[in-house]
N, C-alpha and C positions, 0 to 999 in steps of 0.2 A: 157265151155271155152276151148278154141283151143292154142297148143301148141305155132303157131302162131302170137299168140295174147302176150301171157307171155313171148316169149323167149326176143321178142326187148323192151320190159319193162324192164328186167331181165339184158340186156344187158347195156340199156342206165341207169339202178341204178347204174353197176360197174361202168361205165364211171365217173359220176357223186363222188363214193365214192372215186375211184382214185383222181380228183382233188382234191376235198375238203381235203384228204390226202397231196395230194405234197404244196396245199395252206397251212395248216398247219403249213409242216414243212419248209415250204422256208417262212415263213413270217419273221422269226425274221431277215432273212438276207436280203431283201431287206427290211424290216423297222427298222434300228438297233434300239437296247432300247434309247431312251432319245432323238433320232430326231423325232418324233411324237408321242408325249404318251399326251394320253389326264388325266392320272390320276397322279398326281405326286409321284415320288417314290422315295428311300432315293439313289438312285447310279443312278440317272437319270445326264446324257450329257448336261450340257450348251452351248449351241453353242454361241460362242463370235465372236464378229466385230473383226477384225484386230485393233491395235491402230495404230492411224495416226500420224503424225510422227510430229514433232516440228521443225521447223528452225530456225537455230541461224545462224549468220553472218560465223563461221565457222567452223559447224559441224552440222552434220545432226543427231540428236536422236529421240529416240522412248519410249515409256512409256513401252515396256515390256524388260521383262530381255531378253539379247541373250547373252553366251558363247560365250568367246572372244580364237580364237586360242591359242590351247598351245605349246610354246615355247619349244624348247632344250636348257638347259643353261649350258655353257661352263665357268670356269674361267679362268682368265688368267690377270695377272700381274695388282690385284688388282681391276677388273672388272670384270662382268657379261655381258656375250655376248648370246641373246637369238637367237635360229637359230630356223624360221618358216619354217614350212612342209606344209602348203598352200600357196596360191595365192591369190595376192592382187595389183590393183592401188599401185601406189606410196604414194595417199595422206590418203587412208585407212589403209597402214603399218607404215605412220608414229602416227594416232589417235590410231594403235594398239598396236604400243611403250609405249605411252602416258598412257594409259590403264595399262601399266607394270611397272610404276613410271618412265619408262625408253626412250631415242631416236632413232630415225636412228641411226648406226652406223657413228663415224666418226674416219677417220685414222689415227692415227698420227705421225706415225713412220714406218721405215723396221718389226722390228717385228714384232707389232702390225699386220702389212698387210701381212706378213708368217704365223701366225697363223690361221689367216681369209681364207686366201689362200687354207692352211688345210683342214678348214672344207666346201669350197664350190665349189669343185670340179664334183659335180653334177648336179647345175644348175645357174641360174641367180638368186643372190640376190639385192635386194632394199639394197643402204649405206645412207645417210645423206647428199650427196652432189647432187648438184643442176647447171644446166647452167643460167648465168644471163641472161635478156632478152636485158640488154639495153647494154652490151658490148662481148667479146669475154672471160668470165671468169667462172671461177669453182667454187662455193661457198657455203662452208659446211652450216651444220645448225646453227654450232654458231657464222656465218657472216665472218670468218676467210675464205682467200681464199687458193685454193688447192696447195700447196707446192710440186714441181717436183720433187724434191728429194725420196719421197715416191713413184710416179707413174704418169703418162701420162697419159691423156684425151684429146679427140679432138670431135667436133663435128661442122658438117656446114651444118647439118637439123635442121631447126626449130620446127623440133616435136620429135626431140629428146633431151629434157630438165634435164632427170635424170640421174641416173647413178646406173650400177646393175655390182655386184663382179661374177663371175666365174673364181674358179681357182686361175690365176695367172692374169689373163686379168679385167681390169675395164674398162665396155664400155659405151657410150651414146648409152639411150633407150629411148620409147616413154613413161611419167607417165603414160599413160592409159593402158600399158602392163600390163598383170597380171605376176608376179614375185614373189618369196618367201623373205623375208626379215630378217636381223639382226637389234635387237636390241642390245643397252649398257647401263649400268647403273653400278654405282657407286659398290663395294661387301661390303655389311655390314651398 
């Protein structure tokens, strides 16, 4: 028998032992544990449907838990005012108040809206008030319409229906903005 003969035998065995090696050791990572295991094991991967989602007349839920943003809460003169660090719809920061036993912010006074002023000097917050559709009016969440003496709002786009605090300025936005938002609630 001729060197010839052995050496590409000899060759095509490493070849061969090499994969069988790399297949080895790459298998667990292109097949992770628990998405194809034919034998069941005790820390084996359930893989789950997404759950589908429920509709209700006005509010969209889901059967699994999701964390709800958290809040910065501020006190100030017998209230809780929660300042969000995400962005959100207008009508997802108000179901996220809701979530906090708490509302949109609403304004009711000079000071009140100095203190607000304060803390949102960084970007556009979601407040509690709303433009009517059927007249030229401001009108918070608890039906009460917006008293000028506190602050000024104008708006003559119709897709600008909300209203977001920056600063010193409250301006008409579009709800579908995403925007950070204050909540209020009662202290105690």
């Amino acid at each position: 028998m001729g060197w010839q003969y052995v050496a590409p035998g000899i060759f095509l065995l490493l070849v061969k032992l090499t994969g069988t090696s790399l297949f080895i050791v790459f298998f667990p990572q292109i097949f992770p544990r628990g998405n194809f295991s034919f034998v069941p094991e005790e820390n084996d991967t359930v893989l789950q449907t997404p759950p589908s989602p429920t509709i209700s007349p006005t509010r969209i839920t889901t059967t699994a838990a999701v964390l709800s943003p958290q809040l910065r809460w501020e006190s100030y003169e017998g209230n809780l005012y929660g300042f969000s660090e995400d962005m959100l719809e207008w009508s997802s920061s108000y179901y996220e108040c809701e979530d906090h036993q708490s509302t949109l912010v609403i304004i009711n006074d000079k000071r009140e809206m100095e203190f607000l002023q304060n803390e949102t000097r960084n970007g556009n917050y979601y407040i509690g008030l709303q433009h009517t559709d059927d007249g030229n009016k401001w009108i918070w969440l608890d039906n009460t319409e917006l008293n000028g003496n506190v602050f000024t709002i104008s708006s003559t786009d119709v897709e600008q229906q909300c209203a977001a605090l920056r600063g010193k300025k409250v301006s008409p936005v579009s709800c579908y903005q995403k925007n950070r938002w204050i909540c209020e609630k009662k202290n105690g």
